[in-house]
Backbone as a chain_set.jsonl record, in Angstrom:
{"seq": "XXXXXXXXXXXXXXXXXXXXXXXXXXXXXXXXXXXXXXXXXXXXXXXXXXXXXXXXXXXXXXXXXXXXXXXXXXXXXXXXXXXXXXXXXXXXXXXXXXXXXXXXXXXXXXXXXXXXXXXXXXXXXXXXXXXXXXXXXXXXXXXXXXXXXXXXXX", "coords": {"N": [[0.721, 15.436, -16.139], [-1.307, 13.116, -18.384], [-3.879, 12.553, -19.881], [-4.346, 9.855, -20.372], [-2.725, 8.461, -18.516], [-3.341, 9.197, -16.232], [-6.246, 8.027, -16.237], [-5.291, 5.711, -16.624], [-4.398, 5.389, -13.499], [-6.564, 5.838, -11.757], [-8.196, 3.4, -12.783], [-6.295, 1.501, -11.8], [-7.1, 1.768, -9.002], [-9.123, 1.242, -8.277], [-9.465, -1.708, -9.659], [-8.177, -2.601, -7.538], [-9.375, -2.273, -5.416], [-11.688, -3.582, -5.63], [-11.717, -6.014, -5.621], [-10.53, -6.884, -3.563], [-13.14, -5.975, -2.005], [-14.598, -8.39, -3.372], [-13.342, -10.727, -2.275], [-13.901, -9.991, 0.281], [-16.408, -9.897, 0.026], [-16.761, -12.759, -0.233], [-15.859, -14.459, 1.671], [-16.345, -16.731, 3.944], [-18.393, -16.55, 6.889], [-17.969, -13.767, 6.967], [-19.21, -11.317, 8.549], [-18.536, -11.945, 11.193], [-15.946, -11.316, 11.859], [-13.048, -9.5, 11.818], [-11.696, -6.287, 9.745], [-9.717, -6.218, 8.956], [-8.92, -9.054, 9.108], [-8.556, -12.084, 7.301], [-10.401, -14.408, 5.339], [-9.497, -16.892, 7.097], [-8.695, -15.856, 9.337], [-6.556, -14.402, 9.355], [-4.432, -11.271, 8.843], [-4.492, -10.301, 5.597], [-2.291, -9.478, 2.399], [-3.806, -8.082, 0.95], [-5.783, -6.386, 2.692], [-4.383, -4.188, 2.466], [-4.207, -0.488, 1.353], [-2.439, 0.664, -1.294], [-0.378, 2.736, -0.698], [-0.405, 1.941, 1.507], [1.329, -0.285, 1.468], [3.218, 0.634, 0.586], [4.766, 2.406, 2.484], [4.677, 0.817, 4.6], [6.75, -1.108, 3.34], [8.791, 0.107, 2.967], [9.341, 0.829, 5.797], [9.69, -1.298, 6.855], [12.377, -1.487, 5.871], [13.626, 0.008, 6.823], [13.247, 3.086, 6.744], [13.032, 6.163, 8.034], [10.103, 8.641, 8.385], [9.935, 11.257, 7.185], [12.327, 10.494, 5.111], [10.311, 8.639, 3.441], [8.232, 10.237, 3.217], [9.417, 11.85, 1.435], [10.427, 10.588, -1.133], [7.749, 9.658, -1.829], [6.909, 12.086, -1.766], [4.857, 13.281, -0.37], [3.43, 14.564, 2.661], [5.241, 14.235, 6.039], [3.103, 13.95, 7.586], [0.894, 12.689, 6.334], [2.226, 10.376, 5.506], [2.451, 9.43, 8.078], [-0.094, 8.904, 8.687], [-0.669, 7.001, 7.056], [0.879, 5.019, 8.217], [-0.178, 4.651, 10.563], [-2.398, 3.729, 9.736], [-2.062, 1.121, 8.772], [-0.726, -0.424, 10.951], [-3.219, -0.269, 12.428], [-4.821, -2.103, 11.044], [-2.339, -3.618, 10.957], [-2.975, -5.077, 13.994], [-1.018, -4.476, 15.463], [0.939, -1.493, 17.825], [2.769, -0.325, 17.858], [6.378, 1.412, 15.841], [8.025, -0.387, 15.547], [7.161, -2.945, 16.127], [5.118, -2.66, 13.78], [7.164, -2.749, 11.518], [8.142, -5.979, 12.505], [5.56, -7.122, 12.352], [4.771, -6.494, 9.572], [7.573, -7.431, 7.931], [6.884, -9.916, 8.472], [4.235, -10.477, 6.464], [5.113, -9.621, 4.095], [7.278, -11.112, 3.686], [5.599, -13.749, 3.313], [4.367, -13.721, 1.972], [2.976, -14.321, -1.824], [4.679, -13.268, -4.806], [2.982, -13.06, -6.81], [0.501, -12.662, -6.02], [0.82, -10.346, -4.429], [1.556, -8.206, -6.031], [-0.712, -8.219, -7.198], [-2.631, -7.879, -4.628], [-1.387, -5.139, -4.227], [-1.898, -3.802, -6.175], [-0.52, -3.44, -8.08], [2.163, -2.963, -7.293], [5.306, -4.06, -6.957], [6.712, -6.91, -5.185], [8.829, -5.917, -3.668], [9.368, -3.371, -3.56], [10.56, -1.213, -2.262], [13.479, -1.983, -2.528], [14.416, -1.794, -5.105], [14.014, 1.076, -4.674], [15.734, 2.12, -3.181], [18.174, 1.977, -4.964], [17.702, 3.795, -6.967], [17.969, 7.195, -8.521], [16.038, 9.275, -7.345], [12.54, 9.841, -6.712], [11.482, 10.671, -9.266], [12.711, 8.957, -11.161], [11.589, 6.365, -10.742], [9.503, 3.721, -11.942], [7.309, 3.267, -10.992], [6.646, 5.011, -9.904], [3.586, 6.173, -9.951], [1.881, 4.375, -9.337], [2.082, 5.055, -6.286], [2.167, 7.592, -5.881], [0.611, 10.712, -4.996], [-2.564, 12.369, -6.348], [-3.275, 15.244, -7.546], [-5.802, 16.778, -7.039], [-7.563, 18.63, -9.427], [-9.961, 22.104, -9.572], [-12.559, 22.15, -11.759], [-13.738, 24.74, -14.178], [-16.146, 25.522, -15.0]], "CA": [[0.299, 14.081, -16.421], [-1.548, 13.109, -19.407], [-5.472, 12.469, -19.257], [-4.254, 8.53, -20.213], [-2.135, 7.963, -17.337], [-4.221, 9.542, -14.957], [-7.519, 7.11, -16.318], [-4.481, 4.311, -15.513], [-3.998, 5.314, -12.356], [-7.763, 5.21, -11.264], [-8.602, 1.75, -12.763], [-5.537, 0.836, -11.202], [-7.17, 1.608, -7.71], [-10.739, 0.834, -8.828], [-9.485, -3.353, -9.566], [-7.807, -3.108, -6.292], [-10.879, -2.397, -4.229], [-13.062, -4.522, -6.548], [-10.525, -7.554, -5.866], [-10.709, -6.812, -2.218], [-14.712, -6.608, -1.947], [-14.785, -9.472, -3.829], [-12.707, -11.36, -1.352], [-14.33, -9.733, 1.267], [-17.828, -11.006, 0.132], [-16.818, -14.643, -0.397], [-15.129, -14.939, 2.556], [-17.32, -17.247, 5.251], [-18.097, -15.628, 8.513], [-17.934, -12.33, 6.685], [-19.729, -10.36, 9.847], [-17.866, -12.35, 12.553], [-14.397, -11.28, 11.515], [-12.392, -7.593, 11.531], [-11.986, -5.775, 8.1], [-8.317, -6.827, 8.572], [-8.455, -10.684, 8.522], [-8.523, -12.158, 6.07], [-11.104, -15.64, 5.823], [-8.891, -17.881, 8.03], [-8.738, -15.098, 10.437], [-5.384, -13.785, 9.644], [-4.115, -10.481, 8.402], [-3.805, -10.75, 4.057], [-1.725, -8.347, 1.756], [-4.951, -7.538, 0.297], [-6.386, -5.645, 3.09], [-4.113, -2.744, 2.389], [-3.695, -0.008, 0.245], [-1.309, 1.174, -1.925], [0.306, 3.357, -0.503], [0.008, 1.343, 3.268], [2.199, -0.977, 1.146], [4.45, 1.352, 0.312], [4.781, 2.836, 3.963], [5.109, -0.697, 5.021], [7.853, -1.77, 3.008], [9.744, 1.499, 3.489], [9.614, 1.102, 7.584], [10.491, -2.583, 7.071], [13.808, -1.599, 5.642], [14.215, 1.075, 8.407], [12.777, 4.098, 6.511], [12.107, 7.475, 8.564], [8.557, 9.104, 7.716], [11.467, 12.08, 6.613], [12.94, 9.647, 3.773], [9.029, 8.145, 2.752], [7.559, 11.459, 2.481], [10.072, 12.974, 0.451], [10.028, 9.606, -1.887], [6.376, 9.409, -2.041], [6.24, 13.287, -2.647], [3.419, 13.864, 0.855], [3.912, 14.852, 3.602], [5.406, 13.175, 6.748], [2.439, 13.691, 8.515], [0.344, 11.874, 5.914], [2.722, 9.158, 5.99], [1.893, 8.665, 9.938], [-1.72, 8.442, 8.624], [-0.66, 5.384, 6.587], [1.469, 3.823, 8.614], [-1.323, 4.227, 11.233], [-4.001, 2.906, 9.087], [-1.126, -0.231, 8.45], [-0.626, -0.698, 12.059], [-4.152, -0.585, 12.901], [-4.547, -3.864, 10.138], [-1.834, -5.207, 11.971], [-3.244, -5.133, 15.064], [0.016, -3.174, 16.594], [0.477, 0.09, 18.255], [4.463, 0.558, 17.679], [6.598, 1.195, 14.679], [8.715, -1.708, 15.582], [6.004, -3.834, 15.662], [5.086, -2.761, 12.368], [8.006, -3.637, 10.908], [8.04, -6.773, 12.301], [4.568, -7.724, 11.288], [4.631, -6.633, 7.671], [8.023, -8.143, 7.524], [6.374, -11.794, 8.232], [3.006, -10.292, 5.941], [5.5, -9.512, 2.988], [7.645, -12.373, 3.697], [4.777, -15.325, 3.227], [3.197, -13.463, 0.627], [3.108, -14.872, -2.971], [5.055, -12.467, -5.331], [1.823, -12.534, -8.039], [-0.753, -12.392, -5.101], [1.272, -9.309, -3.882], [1.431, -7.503, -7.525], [-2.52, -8.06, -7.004], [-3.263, -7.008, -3.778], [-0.881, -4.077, -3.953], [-2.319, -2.614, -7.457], [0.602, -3.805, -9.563], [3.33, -2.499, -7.187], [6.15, -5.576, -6.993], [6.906, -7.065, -3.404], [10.697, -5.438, -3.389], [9.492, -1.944, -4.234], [11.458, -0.585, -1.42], [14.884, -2.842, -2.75], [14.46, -1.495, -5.841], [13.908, 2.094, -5.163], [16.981, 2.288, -2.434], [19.22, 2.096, -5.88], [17.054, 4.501, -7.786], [18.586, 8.418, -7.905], [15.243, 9.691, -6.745], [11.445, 9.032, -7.197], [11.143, 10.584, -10.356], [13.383, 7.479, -11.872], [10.87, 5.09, -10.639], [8.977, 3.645, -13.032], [6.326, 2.494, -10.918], [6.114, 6.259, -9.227], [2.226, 6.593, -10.355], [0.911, 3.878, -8.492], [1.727, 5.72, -4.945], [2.039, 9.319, -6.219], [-0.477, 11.191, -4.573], [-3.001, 12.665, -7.664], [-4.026, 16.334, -7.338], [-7.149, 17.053, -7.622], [-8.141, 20.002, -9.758], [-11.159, 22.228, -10.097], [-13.053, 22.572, -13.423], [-14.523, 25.784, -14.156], [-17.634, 25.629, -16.156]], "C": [[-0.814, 14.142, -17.466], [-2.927, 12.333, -18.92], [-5.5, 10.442, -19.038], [-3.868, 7.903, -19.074], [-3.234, 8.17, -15.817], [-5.549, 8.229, -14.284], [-6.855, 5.708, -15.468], [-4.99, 4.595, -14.185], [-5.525, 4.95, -11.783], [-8.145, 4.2, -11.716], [-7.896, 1.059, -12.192], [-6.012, 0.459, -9.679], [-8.221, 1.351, -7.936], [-10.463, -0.707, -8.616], [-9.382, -3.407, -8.55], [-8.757, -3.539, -5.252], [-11.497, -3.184, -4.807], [-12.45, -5.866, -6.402], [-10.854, -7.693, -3.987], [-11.862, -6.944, -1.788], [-15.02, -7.379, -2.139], [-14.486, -10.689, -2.842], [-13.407, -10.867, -0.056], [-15.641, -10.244, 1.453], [-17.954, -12.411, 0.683], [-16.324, -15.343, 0.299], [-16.566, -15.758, 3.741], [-17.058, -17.017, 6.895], [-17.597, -14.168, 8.068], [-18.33, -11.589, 7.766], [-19.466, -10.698, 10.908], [-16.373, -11.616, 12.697], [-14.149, -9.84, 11.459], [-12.363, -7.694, 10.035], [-10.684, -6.116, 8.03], [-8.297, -8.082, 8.911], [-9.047, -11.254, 8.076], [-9.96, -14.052, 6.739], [-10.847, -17.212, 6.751], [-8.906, -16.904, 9.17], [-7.313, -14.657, 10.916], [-5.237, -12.189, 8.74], [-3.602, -10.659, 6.373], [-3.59, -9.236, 3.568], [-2.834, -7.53, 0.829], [-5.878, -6.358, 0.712], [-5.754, -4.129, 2.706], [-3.703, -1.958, 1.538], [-2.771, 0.041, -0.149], [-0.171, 1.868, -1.241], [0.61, 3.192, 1.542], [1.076, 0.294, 2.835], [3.416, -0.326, 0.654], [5.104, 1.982, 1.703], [5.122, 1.696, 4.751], [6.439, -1.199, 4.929], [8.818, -0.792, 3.373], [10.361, 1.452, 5.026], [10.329, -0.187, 7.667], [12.065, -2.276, 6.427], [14.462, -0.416, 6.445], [14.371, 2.614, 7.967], [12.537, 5.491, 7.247], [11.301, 7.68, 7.352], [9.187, 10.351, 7.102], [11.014, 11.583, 4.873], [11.094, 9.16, 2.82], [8.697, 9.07, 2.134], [8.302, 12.306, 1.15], [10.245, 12.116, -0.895], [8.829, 9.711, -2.418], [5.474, 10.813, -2.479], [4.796, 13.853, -1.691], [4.281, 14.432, 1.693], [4.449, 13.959, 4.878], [4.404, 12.882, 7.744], [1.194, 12.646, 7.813], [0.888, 10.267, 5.817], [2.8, 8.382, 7.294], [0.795, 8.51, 9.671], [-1.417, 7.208, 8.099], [0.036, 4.545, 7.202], [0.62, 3.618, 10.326], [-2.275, 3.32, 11.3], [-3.359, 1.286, 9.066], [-0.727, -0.86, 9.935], [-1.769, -1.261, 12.875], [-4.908, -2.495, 12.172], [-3.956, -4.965, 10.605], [-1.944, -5.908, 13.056], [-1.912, -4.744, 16.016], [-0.637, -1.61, 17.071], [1.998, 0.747, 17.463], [4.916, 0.785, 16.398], [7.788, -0.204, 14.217], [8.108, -2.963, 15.008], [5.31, -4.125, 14.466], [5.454, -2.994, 11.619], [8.406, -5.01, 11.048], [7.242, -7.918, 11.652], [4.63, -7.819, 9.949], [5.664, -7.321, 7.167], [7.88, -9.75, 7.251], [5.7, -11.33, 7.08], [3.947, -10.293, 4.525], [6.035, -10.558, 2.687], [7.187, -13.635, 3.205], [4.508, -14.752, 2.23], [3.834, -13.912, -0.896], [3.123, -13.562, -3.846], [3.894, -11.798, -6.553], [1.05, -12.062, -7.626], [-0.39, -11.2, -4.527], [0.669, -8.262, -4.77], [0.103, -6.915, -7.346], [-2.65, -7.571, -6.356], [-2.902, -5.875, -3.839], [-1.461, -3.052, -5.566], [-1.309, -2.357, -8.622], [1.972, -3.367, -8.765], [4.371, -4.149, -6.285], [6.623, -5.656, -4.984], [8.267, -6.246, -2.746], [10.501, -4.648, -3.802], [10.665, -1.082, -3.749], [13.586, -0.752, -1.976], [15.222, -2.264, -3.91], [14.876, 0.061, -6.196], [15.077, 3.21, -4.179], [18.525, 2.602, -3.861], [19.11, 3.147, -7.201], [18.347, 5.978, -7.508], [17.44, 9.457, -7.074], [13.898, 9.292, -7.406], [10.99, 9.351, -8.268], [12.01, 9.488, -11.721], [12.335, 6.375, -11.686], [9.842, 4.944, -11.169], [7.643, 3.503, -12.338], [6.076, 3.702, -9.753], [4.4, 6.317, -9.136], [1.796, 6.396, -9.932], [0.825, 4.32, -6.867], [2.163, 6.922, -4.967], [0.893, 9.646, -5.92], [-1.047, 12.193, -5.627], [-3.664, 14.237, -7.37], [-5.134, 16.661, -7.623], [-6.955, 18.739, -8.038], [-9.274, 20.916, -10.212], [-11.425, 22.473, -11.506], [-13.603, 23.728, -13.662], [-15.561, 25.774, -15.414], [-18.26, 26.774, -16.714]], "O": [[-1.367, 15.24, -17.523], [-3.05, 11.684, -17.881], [-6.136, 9.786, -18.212], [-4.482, 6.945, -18.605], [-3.622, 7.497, -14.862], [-5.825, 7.754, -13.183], [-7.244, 5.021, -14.525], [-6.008, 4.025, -13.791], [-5.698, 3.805, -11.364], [-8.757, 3.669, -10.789], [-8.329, -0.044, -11.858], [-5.672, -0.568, -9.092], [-8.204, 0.606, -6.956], [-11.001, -1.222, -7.636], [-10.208, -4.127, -7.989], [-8.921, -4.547, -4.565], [-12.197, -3.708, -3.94], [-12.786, -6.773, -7.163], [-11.387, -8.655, -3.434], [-12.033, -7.956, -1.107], [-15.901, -7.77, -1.373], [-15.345, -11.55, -2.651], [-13.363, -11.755, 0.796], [-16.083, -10.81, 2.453], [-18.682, -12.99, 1.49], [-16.153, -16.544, 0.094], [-17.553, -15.144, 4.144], [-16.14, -17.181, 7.699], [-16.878, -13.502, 8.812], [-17.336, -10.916, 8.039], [-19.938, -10.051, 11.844], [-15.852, -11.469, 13.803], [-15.013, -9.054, 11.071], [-12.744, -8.596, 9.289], [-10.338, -6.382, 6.879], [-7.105, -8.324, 9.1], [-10.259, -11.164, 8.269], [-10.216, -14.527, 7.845], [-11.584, -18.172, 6.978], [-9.262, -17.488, 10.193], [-6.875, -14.532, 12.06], [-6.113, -12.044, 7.887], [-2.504, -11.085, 6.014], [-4.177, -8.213, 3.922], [-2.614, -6.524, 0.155], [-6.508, -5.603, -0.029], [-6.441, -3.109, 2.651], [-2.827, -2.385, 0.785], [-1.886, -0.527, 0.491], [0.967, 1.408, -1.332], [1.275, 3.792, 2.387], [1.796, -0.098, 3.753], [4.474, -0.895, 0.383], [6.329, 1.856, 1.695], [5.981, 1.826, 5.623], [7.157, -1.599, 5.846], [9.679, -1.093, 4.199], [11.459, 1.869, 5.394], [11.35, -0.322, 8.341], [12.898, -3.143, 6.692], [15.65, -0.114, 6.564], [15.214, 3.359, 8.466], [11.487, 5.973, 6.821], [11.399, 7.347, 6.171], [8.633, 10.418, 6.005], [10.192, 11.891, 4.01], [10.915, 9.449, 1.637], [8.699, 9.147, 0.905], [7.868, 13.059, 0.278], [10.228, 12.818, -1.906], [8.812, 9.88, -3.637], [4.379, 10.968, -3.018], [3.922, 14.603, -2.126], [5.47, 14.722, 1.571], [4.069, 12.792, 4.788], [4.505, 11.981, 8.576], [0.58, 11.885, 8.561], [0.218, 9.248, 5.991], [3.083, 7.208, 7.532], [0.277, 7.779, 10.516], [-1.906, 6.239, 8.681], [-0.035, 3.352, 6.908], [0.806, 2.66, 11.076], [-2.788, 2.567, 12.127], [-4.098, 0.334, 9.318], [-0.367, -2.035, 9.861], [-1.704, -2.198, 13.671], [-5.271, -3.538, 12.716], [-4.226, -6.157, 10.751], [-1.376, -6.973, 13.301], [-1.974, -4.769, 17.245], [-1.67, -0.955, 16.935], [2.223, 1.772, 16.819], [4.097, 0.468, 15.535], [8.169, -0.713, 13.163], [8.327, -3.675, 14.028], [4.948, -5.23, 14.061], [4.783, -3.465, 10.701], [8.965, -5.521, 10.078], [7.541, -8.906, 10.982], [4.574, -8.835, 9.256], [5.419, -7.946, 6.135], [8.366, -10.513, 6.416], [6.424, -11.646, 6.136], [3.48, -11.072, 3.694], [5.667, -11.173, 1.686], [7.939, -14.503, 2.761], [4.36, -15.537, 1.294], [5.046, -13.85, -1.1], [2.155, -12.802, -3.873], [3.848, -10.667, -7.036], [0.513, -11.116, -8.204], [-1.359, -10.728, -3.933], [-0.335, -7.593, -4.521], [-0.239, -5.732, -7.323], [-2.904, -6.413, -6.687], [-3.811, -5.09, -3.567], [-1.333, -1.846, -5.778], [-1.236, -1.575, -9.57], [2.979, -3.371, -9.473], [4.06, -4.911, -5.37], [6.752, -4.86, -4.054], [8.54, -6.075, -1.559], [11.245, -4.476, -4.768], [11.474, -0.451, -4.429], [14.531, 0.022, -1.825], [16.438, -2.09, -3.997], [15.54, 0.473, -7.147], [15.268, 4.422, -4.286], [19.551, 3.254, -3.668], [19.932, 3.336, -8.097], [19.273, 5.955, -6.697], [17.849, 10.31, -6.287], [13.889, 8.587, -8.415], [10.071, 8.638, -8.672], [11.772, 9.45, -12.928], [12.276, 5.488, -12.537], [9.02, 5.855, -11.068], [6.694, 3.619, -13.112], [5.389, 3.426, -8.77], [3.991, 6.555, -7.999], [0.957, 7.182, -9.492], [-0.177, 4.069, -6.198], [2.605, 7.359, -3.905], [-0.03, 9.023, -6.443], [-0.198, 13.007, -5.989], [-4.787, 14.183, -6.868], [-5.352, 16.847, -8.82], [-6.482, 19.682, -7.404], [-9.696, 20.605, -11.325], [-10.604, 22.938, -12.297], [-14.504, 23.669, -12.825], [-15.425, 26.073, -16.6], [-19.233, 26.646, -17.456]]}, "num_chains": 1, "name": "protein.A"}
């Protein structure tokens, strides 16, 4: 990967959080409320990352953590961390449950307000990437490609 793409990819997750704090400030009753609902006191597509939206949509179309991980290029045990962290948001325990929630959460959500919360990745990533030949076809790989870190030697 090329030093440009890379810079993408971190401003990409930089707005996200900075969109989310923002919303998280200006919300009223900020210190009454969980970190997952939203200023009416429901769950918004905003609270979760990238790659809990990708783990999300994946389980909602009846994904094994198998099929994600090997998509998403982790492992399947990191993909039980996100669909943990996405469960815990939803206030579930199960993976049923998870798919039912996020299916309402994706469902209501506004296709631009998605784009946004999710860091540019489209509400039908999953619909899209079912017709793909694998995840290096997908154009929009970058935004939940996990980024290696590497040391510098000075």
């Amino acid at each position: 990967m090329n030093e440009l793409a890379e810079l993408k990819m971190i401003l990409v997750g930089i707005s996200s959080r900075l969109e989310r704090i923002e919303v998280a400030l200006g919300a009223e009753n900020f210190g009454s409320r969980s970190a997952a609902e939203g200023p009416d006191g429901k769950t918004e597509v905003a609270d979760f990352t990238t790659r809990q939206h990708v783990v999300m949509q994946a389980v909602v179309q009846g994904w094994d953590n198998e099929k994600i991980a090997r998509w998403m290029g982790i492992s399947p045990i990191t993909v039980k961390s996100h669909l943990k962290g996405a469960a815990d948001k939803l206030g579930v325990t199960k993976r049923a449950e998870v798919a039912v929630a996020a299916s309402a959460l994706l469902s209501g959500a506004d296709a631009d307000e998605y784009r946004l919360a999710s860091g540019g990745l489209p509400i039908d990533w999953v619909d899209s990437a079912e017709v793909l030949s694998g995840p290096e076809d997908d154009p929009l790989r970058e935004l939940y490609r996990p980024v290696k870190k590497t040391k510098t030697m000075e």
